[in-house]
N, C-alpha and C positions, 0 to 999 in steps of 0.2 A: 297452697301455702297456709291457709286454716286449719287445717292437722296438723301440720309444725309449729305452727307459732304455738298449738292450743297444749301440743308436749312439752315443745321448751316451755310455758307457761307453767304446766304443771310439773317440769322436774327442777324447777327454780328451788335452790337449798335456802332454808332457814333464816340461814346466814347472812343473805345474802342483801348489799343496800340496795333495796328497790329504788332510795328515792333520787340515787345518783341517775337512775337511768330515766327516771323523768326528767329530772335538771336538765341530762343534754340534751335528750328530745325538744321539751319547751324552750331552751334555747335559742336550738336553730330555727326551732319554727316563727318565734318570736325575728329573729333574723331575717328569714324570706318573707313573712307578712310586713315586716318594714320595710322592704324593699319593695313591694308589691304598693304598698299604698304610697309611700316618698316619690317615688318614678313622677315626674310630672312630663308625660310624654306630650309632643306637640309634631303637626308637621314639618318647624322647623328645626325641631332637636329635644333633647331631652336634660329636662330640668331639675331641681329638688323641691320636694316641694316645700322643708321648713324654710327656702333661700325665698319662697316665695310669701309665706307666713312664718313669718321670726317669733309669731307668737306661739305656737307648737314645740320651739326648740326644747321647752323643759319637757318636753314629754320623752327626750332621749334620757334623760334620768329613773325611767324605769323600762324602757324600750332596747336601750343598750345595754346587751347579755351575755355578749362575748367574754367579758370577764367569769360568766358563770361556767361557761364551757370549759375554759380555760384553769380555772378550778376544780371541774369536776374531770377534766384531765388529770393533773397533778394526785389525784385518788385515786383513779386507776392505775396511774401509772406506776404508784409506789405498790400496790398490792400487787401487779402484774408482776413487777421484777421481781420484789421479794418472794414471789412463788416460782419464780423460776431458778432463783438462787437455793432453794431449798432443795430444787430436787438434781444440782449440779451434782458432777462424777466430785465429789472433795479428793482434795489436795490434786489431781492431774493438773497436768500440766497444761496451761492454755485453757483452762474451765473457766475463767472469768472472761477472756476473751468470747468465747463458744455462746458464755449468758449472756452478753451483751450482744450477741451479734442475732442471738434466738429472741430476743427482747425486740430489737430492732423491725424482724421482722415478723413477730408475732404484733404486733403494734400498729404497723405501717400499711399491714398487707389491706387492711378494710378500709386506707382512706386511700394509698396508691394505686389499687388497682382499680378503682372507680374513677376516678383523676384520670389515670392515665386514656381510660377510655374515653373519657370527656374529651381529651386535648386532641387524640387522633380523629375523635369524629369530626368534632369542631375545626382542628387544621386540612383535612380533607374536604369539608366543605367552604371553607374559606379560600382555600386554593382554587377549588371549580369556581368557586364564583368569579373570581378579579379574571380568573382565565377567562374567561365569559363576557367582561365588561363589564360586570356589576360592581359594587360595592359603596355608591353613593346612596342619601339619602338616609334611611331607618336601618337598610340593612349596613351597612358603614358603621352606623353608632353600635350597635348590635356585634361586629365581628370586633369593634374594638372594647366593647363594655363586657361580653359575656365572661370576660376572663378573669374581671376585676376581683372577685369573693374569691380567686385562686389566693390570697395573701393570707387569708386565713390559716390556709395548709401548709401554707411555707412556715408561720409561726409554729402551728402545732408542729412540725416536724423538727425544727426546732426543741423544742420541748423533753417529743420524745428522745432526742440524741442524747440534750443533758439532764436527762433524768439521774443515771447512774451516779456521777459527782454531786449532783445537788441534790439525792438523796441522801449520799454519806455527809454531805455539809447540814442538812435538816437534823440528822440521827445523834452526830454530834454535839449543832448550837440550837436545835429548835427552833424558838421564836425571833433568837438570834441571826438564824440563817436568813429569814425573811428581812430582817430589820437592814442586814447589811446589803442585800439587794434592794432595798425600799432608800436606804442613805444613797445608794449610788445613782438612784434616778432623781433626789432630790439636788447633788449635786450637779449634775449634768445639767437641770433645768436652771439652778444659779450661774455655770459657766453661758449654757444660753443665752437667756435672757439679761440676766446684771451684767454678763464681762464681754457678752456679744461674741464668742470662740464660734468659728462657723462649723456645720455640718457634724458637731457633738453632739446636736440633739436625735442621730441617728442611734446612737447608743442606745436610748431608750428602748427600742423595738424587743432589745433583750432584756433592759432589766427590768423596765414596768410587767412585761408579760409577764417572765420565768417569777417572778416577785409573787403575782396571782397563781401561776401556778403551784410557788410556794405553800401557799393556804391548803391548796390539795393535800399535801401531804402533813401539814397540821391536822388535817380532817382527822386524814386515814389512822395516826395516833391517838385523836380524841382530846386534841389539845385546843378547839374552839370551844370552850368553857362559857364565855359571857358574848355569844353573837351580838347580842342586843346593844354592849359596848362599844364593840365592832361596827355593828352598822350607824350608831350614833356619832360615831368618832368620825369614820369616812365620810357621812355625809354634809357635815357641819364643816370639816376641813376643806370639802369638796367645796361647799357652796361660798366658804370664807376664801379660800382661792379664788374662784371664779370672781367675788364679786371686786377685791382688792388687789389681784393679780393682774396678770397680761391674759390671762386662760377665755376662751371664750364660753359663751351658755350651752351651747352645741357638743356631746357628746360621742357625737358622730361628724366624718367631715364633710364641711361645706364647700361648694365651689366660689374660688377668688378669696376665701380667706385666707389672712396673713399668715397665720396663728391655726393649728388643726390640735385637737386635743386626740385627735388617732394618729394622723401620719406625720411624723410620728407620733405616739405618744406622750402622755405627757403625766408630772404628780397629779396636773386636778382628775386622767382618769382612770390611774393604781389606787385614787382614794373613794371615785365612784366605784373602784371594783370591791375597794373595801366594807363601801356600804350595801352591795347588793349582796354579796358571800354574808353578809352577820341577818340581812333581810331573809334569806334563801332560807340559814338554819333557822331563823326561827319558827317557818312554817317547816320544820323537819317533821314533828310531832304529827302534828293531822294529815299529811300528807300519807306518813306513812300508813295509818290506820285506812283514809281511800284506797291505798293501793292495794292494802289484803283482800279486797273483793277481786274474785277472780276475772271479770269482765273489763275492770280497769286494767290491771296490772296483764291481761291478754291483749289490752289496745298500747301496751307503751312497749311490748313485749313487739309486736309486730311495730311498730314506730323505729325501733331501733334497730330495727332490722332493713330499713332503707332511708335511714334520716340521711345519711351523707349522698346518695344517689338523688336525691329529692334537694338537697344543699344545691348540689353541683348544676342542676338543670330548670333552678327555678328560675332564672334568669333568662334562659330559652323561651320557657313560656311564657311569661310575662313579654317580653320581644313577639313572640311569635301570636301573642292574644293582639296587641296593637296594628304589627304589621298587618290582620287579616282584617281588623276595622279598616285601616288605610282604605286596602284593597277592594273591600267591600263600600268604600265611602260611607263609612260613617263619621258622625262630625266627631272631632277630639275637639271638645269645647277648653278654654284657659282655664289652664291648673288653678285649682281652690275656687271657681264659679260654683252655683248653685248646680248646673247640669253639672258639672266634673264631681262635685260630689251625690248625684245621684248616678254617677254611673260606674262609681267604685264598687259597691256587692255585686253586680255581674261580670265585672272586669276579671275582679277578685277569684269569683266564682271559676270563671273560665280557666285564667291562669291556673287554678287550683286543681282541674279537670285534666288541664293538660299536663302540669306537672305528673299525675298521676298516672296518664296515658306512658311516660315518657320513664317514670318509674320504675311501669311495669315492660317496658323494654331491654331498661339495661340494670333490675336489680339483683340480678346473677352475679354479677361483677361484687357485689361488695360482700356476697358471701363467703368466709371465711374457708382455704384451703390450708389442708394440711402439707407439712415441706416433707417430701418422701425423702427415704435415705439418700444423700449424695458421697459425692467421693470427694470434697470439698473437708480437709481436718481444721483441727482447730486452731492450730496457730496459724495465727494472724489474720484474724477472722474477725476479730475487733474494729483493729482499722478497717480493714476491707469495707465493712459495713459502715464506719464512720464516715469514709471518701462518698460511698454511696449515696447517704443521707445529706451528708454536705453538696452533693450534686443535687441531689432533687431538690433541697432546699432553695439553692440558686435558682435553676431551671423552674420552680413554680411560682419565685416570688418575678421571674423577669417576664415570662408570661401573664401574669399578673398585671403587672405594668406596662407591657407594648400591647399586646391585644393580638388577635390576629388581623387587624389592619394593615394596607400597605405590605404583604407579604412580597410581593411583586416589584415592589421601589424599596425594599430594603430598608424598612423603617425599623427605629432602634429606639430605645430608651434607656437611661443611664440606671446602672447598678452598681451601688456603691462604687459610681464612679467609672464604670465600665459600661461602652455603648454593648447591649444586648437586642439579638433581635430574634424573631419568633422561633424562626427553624433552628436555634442557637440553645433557645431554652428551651425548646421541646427535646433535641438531643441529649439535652444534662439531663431533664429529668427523666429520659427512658434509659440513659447508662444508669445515671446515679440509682433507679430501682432495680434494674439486672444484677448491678454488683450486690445492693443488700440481699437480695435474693437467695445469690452467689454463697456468698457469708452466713443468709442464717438457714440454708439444706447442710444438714450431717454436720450441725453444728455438735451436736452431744448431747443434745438437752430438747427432750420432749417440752413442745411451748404450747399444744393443745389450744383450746377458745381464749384469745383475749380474755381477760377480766376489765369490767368495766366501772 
């Protein structure tokens, strides 16, 4: 793998933003080391730890990145398509369909086919176990928690589908385009909270995101001008919400709160996304001058070459660092004690070791393949891929939310309203990826390496 990365490394063009591909790297990494230290594991369950120090919660104000990812989405995503629209068959017939369907899965294929391996191993071993009589105790929490970060990818796929329209809406109103998705999540939060309209505030999940995603594609134009506006604006709105609003200090959510500023969403955290995107650019500069050394820009170069395989299974090891303490009877002293924090660097550590062991297992998977010719044309090759996408989106956010617990007693969790249950949303999302598949082989349009 160090002769590759060390080529791709050295045939990186000009051109090209290096510092988008550290954004997403420090992102998600920033993500799994939150998760790695908030865990407050115990023999009888697993806690949080700001629910246990409410004095930490400001620290999700620069710990919470997902909005950066989510941004530096919306930049690739517009440069991606826009190069595949350039090199469409013009005027044929069904060539807009054929780009969107080669978008779809030029796009999807390095975070579905890692996913989708995640879900088969993980439901295969969920199954042996209940078959077995297990699933009580650590590993219980475990089959039901590992799934949890799958909501991530349900957004991002999201994203990717409406990229196409809310590019043409960006191209058209710009700053506009944002604003109207920024008004529609402000209202939703006044029908919320002032007029009490129940279950509106699911709304958000689309317009807070696609709103930050929006910014992406301001990047990619060069229409963030004054970041520094930006992050002063968000973050004063941010913290004048929080502190006069219903919003709570917590960035991230808490268990037993009323009020979640993630699930859903909400204005106070489109306006932390806002502050972190005008923060991000304005280390654009120095950043990018570290990355011209070629030993840096060979480590983010290899980073991004398993960030999402390392996403998806950090959560295994961390589970699986705990369960081997149990095992081995070592004490788990109470979260936020003097021992519990001296026994975060080696926990950390471990986790870290395994995640990498587990890495280098399945990071084959998120290597980018090429779609050989099929015998799949092009009409109707849009939708096709659109059912797709809308399938997996389903199938990963209801996974997401049931877990593989209770596989065996038929346990379900509501999706927008619809009881879903594991083997239900494991289905959707291995159809809903066959069809994009389906749709973007012999589309007509060379889709080559994601742009990132």
């Amino acid at each position: 793998m160090g002769s590759s990365v060390r080529e791709l490394a050295g045939a990186t063009p000009a051109t090209r933003d290096r510092y988008v591909d550290l954004l997403r790297v420090a992102s998600l990494g920033a993500v799994v080391l939150g998760h790695w230290l908030m865990a407050a594991v115990t023999p009888d369950g697993v806690g949080n730890l700001l629910a246990v120090v409410p004095a930490l919660q400001p620290l999700t104000w620069l710990l919470q990145v997902m909005p950066v990812f989510f941004f530096v989405g919306g930049f690739s995503h517009a440069l991606s398509y826009r190069s595949l629209l350039r090199k469409r068959p013009e005027r044929r017939e069904g060539s807009e369909d054929s780009v969107y369907s080669a978008f779809l899965r030029a796009r999807l294929q390095r975070l579905l086919r890692p996913t989708t391996v995640f879900v088969l191993v993980w439901g295969a071993a969920a199954l042996l176990v209940q078959l077995l009589g297990g699933g009580g105790g650590l590993t219980g929490v475990t089959l039901r928690m590992v799934t949890q970060p799958l909501w991530f990818i349900g957004i991002y796929l999201a994203m990717v589908a409406f990229t196409p329209p809310l590019l043409k809406l960006h191209e058209r109103y710009g700053w506009g385009a944002f604003a109207g998705l920024a008004g529609a999540a402000v209202a939703v939060d006044v029908l919320r909270f002032a007029a009490g309209v129940p279950y509106v505030e699911f709304l958000n999940f689309a317009f807070v995101w696609l709103a930050v995603h929006q910014l992406g594609f301001l990047r990619a134009d060069g229409r963030i001008r004054r970041p520094a506006l930006l992050a002063g604006a968000g973050l004063v709105t941010a913290g004048a919400l929080v502190a006069f609003g219903p919003y709570p200090l917590s960035m991230v959510g808490m268990p037993g709160e009323k009020v979640s500023n993630m699930a859903p969403p909400t204005l106070a955290l489109l306006c932390h996304g806002l502050w972190l995107v005008g923060a991000v650019e304005l280390l654009r500069a120095p950043a990018a001058r570290l990355l011209e050394r070629p030993r840096v820009w060979r480590t983010v170069v290899a980073a991004n070459g398993v960030a999402m395989t390392a996403f998806l299974w950090h959560l295994t090891a961390m589970f699986g660092v705990y369960g081997a303490m149990l095992a081995l009877d070592v004490e788990l002293p109470a979260p936020a004690s003097a021992a519990w924090w001296a026994q975060v660097p080696p926990r950390i550590a471990l986790a870290a070791a395994l995640t990498a062991g587990l890495v280098a297992a399945f990071r084959t998977f998120e290597r980018p393949v090429s779609a050989p010719p099929g015998a799949a044309g092009a009409t109707g090759a849009g939708p096709l891929a659109a059912l797709g996408a809308t399938l997996c989106l389903l199938g990963v956010l209801g996974l997401s939310m049931v877990g593989f617990g209770g596989l065996l007693d038929g346990r379900t969790a509501l999706l927008i309203a619809i009881p879903v249950s594991a083997p239900a949303a494991v289905a959707m999302t291995l159809g809903g990826w066959l069809l994009v598949e389906r749709a973007g082989r012999g589309a007509g349009v060379r889709a080559g390496r994601p742009a990132r």
